[in-house]
N, C-alpha and C positions, 0 to 999 in steps of 0.2 A: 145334759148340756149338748147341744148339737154343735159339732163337732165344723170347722172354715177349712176346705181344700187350700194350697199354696197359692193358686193361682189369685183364690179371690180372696185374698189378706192380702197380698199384692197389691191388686187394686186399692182395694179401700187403704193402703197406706201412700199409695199415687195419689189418690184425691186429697187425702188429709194434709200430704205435703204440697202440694198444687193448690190447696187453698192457703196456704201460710207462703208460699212461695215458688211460683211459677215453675215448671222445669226442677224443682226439687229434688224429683224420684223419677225414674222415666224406665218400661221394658219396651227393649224394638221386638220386633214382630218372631226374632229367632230366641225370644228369650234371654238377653243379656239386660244386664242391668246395669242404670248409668244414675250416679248422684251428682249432681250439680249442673251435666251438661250436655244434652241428648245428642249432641255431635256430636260427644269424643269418645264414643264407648269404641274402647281398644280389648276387653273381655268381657267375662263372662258378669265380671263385677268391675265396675271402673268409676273411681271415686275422682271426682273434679273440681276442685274448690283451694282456693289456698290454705297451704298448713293443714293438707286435708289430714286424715287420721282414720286408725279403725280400732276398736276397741275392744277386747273379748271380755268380760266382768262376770268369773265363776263364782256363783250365789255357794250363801255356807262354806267359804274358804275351800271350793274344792281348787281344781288345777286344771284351768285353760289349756289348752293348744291349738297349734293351724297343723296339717296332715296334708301333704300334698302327692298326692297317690296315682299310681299310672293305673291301676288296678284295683276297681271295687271288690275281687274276689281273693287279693293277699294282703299283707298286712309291710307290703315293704316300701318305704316314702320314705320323704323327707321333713322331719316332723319335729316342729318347736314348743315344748312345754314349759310352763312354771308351775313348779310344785311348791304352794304356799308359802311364804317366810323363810325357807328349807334352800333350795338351788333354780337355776333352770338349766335346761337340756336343749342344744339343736343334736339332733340325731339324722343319720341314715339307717334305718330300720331294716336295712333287707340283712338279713345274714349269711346269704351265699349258698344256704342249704339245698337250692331250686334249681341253681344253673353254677357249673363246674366252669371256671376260667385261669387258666396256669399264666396266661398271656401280659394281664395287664394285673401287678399287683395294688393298682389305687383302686379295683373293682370294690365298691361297698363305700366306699370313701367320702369327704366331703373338699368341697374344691372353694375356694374364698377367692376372690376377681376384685380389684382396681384397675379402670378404667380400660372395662371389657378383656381386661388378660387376669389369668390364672396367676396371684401370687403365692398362694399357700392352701397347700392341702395336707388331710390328716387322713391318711391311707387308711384304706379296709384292714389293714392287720396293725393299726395305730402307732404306725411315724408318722414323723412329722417334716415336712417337707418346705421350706421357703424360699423363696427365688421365682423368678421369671422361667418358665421352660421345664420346670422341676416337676409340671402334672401331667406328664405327658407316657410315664410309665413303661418307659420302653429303652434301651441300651445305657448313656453315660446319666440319661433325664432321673434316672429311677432313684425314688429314693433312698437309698442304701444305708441309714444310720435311723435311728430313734428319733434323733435331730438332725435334721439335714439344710445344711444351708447352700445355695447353689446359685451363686449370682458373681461377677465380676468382683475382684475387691472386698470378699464377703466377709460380714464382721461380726463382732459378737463382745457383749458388755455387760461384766456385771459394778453396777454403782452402786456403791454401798451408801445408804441415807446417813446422816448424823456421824460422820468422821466413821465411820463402821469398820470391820476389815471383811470384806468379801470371799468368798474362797469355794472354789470347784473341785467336787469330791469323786474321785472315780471308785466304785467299791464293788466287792463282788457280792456281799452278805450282807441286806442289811440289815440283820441283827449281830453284827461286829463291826465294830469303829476302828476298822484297818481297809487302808489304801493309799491311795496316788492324793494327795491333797494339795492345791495349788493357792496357797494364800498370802492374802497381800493386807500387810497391818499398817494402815494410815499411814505415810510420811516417814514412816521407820526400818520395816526391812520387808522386802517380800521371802517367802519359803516353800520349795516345793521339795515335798515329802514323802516316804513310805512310812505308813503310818501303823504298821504292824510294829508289835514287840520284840518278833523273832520266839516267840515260846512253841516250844516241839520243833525248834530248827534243826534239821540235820546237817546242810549246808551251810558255809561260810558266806555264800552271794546272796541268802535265804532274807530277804527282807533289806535289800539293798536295791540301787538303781541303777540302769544304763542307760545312757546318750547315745542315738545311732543316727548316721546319714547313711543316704541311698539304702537302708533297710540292712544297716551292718552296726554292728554295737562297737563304737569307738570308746568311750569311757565308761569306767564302770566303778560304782561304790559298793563295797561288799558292805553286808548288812551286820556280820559280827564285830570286827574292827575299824571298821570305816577304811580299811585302804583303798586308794583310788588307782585304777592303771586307767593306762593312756595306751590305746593300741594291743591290749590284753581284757579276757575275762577272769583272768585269775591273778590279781596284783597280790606278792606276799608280802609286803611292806608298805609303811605308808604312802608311797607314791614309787608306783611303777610303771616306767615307761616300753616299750618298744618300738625301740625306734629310736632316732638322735635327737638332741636337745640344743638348740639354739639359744643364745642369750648374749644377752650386752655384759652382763658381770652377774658374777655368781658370790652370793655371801654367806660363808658357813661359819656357825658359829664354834666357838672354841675355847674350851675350857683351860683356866690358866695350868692346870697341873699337865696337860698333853702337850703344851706348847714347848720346843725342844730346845729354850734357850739356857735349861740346865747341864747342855753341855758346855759352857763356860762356866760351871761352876767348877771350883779347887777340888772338888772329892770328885769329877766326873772322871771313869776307871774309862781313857782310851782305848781301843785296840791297837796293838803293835801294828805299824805297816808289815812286818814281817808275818803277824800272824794272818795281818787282812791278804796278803799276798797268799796264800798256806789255802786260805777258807776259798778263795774267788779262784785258784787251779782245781780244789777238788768240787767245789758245788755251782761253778757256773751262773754266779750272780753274788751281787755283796749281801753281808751280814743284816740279817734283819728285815731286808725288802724279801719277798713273796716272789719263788721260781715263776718260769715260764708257764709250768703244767701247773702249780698253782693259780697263776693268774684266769688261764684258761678253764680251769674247772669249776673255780668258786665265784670268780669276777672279781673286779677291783673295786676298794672301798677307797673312791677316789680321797675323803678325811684325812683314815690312816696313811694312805702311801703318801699323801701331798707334806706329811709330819713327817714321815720316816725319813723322804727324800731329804726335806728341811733339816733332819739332824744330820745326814749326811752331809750335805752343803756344810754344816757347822764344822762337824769331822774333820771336813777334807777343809775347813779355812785353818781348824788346828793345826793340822799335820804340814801345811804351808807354814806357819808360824813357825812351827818346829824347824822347819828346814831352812827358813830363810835366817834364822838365829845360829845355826849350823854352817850356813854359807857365810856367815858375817864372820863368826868364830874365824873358820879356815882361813877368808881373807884378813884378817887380824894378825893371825900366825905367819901369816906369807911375808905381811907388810914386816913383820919384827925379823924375819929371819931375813930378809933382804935389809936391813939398816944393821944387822950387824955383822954381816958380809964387807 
């Protein structure tokens, strides 16, 4: 079979189309090739026609592409396949192996444009960069996360289909289901979570969280007991602060056997003023309340002292009772020894 050079299958497919329709196929004299309209060839191929199209149909299921190559002697372009049934692929092909560049890490990369500006590129070392100014690879532009979003007001959304609950997983391993989990269950409660067990903890913060502004950890929930401090990393109770506490009113709750109104009972054994006199010369504080250096070393259990004070208050309205039935007495005596004067 004798074999048609380029040139003259060319032609013969110019004429072919020239007789079914004028201007069809048309090559200018420098070899570019125009379909539809011998004025407007802008390259090398330039398709003219409304709703024009271009078709690539790999026979036997194999796997088309377009390869758009600076260089017929490497293999590094920019190149879009479909691999049958299976996926397809845009690729940047070069691998960096030929020319060393420290400067710009979107080298290799590919850059995606609306309406002539750079909105999103997928860096040579595969982040992913979104924003206006983001592909520019160079000082605050660069992009610095896996996901990078980089635009005024920048946002990010996940909408769960069919009442869902969504939830963003930050993990170190993934073959273990422990991390930072941030979920949100339909209309009922959101949770964000460390989602480790705590197994082989040797710490008590081990699998717990912290809240921090300007890059300082302000709250912290330990991972064994759950307590929380405010102003510490080391709360030993369930909520520890550092620091003072404001508030409109404070409600502690109180069980009826601590409540000190068993000092008006008939069997409650007073103390003698005489002895409470005896106890506050030699120990420098009344019975029952917590010294000075006590208060100082241990801290105050504002509950207990707010009850202890409380039975004091009671004490001392006793011991007034006592006295003012005493003063009534003596004036009673006074009145009688004066009427029978």
């Amino acid at each position: 079979m004798k074999k048609i050079s380029l040139p003259i299958m060319l032609t013969m497919l110019f004429v072919q189309a020239y007789a079914q329709s004028p201007n069809a196929l048309y090559i200018n004299s420098i070899g570019k090739v125009a379909i539809g309209d011998p004025d407007s060839i802008k390259a090398d191929l330039h398709i003219y026609r409304p709703n024009a199209s271009f078709l690539l149909d790999a026979s036997d299921y194999g796997s088309p592409y377009i390869y758009l190559n600076r260089d017929a002697t490497t293999t590094a372009g920019l190149k879009v396949q479909y691999f049958g049934n299976t996926y397809a692929k845009v690729a940047n092909t070069w691998t960096g192996s030929t020319l060393a560049d420290t400067t710009n890490p979107n080298r290799g990369g590919i850059y995606f444009a609306a309406r002539n500006t750079d909105r999103m590129i997928l860096t040579g070392s595969g982040k992913l960069g979104i924003g206006k100014g983001i592909t520019t690879g160079t000082g605050a532009d660069t992009v610095a996360a896996d996901l990078h979003i980089f635009k005024p007001d920048a946002s990010f959304i996940l909408d769960a289909s069919n009442y869902g609950s969504p939830s963003i997983y930050l993990k170190r391993n993934e073959d273990h289901n422990t991390g930072l989990k941030i979920h949100y269950f339909g209309n009922t409660y959101a949770r964000i979570a460390n989602t480790w067990d705590g197994t082989g903890a040797s710490l008590p913060n081990q699998g717990g969280m912290f809240l921090a502004t300007r890059d300082t950890n302000r709250i912290t929930i330990t991972g064994l007991l759950g307590y929380v401090g405010i102003g510490t990393t080391c709360p030993d109770e369930m909520l520890t602060v550092n620091g003072n506490i404001k508030c409109v009113s404070l409600i502690q709750t109180v069980d009826v056997p601590d409540c000190p109104d068993y000092v008006f009972e008939k069997d409650y054994k007073l103390m003698p003023l005489k002895d409470v006199d005896l106890y506050v010369n030699k120990y420098k504080h009344l019975p029952d309340i917590p010294s000075a250096e006590e208060m100082s070393k241990n801290g105050i259990n504002s509950k207990e002292l707010e009850l202890a004070l409380l039975r004091k208050v009671e004490e001392l309205t006793l011991y007034v009772i006592e006295l003012n039935k005493t003063i009534e007495n003596l004036k009673s005596e006074k009145v009688k020894k004066d009427n029978q004067k």
